[in-house]
C-alpha positions as CSV (number, residue, x, y, z in Angstrom):
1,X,94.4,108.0,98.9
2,X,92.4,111.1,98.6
3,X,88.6,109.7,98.8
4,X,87.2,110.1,102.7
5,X,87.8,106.6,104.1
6,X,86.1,104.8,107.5
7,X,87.2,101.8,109.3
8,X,85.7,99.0,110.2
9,X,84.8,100.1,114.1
10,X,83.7,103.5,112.9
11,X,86.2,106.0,112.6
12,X,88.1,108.2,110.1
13,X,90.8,106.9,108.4
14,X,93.7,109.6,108.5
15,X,94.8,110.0,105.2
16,X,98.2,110.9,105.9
17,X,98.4,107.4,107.0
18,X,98.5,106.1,104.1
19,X,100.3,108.7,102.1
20,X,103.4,107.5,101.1
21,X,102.8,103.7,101.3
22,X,101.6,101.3,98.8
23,X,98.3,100.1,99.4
24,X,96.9,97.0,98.2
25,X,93.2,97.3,98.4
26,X,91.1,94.5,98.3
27,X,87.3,94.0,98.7
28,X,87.1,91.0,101.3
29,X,84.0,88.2,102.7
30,X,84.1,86.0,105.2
31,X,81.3,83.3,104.1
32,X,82.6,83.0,100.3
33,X,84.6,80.3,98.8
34,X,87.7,82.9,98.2
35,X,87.8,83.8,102.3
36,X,91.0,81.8,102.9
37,X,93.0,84.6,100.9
38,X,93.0,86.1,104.1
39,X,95.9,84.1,104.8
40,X,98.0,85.1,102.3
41,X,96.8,88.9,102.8
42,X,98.1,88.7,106.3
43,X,100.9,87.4,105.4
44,X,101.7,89.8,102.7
45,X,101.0,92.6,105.7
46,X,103.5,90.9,107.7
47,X,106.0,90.8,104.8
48,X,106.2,94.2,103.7
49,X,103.8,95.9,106.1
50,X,105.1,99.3,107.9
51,X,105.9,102.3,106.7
52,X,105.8,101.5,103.0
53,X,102.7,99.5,102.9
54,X,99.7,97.9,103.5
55,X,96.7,95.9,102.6
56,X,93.5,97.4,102.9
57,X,90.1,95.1,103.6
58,X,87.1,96.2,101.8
59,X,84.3,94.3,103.4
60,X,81.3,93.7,100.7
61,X,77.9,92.2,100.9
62,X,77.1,92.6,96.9
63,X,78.9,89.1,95.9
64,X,75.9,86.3,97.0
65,X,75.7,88.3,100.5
66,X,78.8,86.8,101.5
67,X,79.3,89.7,103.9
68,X,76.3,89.6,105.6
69,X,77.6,90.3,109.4
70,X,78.0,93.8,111.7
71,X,81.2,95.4,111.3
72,X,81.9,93.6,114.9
73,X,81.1,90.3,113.7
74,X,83.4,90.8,110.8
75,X,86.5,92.3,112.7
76,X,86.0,89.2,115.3
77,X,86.3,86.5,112.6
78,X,88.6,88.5,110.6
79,X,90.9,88.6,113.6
80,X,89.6,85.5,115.4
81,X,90.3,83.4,112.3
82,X,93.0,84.9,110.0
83,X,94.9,87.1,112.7
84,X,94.5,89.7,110.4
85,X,96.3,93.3,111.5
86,X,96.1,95.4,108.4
87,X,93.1,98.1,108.3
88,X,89.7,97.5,107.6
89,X,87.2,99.8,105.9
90,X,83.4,100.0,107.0
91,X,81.2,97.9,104.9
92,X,81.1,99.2,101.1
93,X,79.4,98.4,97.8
94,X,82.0,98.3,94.9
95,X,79.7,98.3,92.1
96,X,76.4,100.2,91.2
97,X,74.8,103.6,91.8
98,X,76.0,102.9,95.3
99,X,79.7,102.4,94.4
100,X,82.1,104.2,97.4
101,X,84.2,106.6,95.4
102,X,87.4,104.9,95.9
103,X,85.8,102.2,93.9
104,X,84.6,104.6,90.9
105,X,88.8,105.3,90.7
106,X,90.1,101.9,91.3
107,X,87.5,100.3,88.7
108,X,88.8,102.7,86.1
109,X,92.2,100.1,85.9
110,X,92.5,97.7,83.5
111,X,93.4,93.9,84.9
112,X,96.3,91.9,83.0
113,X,94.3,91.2,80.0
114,X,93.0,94.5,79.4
115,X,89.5,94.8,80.9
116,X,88.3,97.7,83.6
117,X,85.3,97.9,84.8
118,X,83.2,96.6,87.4
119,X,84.7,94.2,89.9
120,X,84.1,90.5,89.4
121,X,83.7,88.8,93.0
122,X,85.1,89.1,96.7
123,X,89.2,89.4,96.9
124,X,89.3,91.2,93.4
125,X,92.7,93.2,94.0
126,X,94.1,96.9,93.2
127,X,97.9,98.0,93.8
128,X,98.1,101.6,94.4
129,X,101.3,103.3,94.5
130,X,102.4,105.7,97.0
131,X,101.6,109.0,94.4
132,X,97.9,107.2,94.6
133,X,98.1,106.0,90.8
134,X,96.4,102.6,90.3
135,X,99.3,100.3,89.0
136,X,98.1,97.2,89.0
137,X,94.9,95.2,89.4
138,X,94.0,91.0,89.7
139,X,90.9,89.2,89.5
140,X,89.8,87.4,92.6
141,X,90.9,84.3,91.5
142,X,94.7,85.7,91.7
143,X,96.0,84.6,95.0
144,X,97.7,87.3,97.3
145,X,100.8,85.6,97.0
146,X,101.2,84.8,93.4
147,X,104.2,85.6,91.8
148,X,103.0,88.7,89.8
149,X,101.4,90.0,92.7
150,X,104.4,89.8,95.2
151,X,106.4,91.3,92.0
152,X,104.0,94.2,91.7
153,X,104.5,94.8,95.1
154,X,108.2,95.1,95.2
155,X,108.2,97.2,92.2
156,X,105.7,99.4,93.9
157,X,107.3,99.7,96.9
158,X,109.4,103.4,97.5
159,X,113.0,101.7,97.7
């Protein structure tokens, strides 16, 4: 990841961190129909988490403001709710003039059928390899756990 990240409480992500490691990225909310993918996100964390990988929570208000809270309100319901213990950026827009730049890269990768472009909804997900290359990308409706996603993962992951 070369594009200047901050977590959810405030501070720099250390980008060394995350060198190295697959990284599934993910733009998450906690009052939208899609939320209870936090389940299987967490679990995929506790799966494969550690040195060679990890989800990465986007929180995002553009999607029906289904993000609406403080970056405290979200981390206490993310963790309060989901036990969630992979990383969590600050709040972000993934579309627009206001897109972060790690979105203006990840939206450049074509989903399973072919289309790039802007991101759909909440829990749209990107793979990114270790060497930071986009590999694979699924539509929100794609949960974390589904077959092709758990397969992208293992193929992604350094052996």
């Amino acid at each position: 990841m070369k594009h200047a990240l901050t977590a959810l409480d405030g501070s720099r992500i250390n980008p060394e961190g995350l060198q190295g490691k697959a990284i599934l990225v993910v733009n998450v909310a906690s009052k939208c129909g899609l939320t209870p993918q936090y389940t299987g996100l967490e679990r995929l964390q506790q799966r494969f988490g550690g040195e060679q990988f990890t989800v990465l929570g986007a929180p995002c208000n553009q999607f029906g403001e289904q993000e609406p809270g403080s970056a405290e309100e979200i981390q206490t319901f993310c963790s309060a709710t989901y036990g969630t213990t992979f990383p969590m950026l600050e709040k972000l827009d993934v579309n627009g003039e206001g897109r972060h730049p790690l979105y203006e890269a990840l939206t450049q990768t074509p989903d399973a059928s072919g289309e790039a472009g802007d991101v759909l909804w909440n829990f749209e997900k990107f793979l990114v390899a270790p060497s930071g290359e986009v590999v694979a990308r699924f539509r929100p409706q794609v949960e974390p756990e589904a077959d092709e996603v758990v397969a992208a993962i293992e193929a992604t992951i350094p052996a």
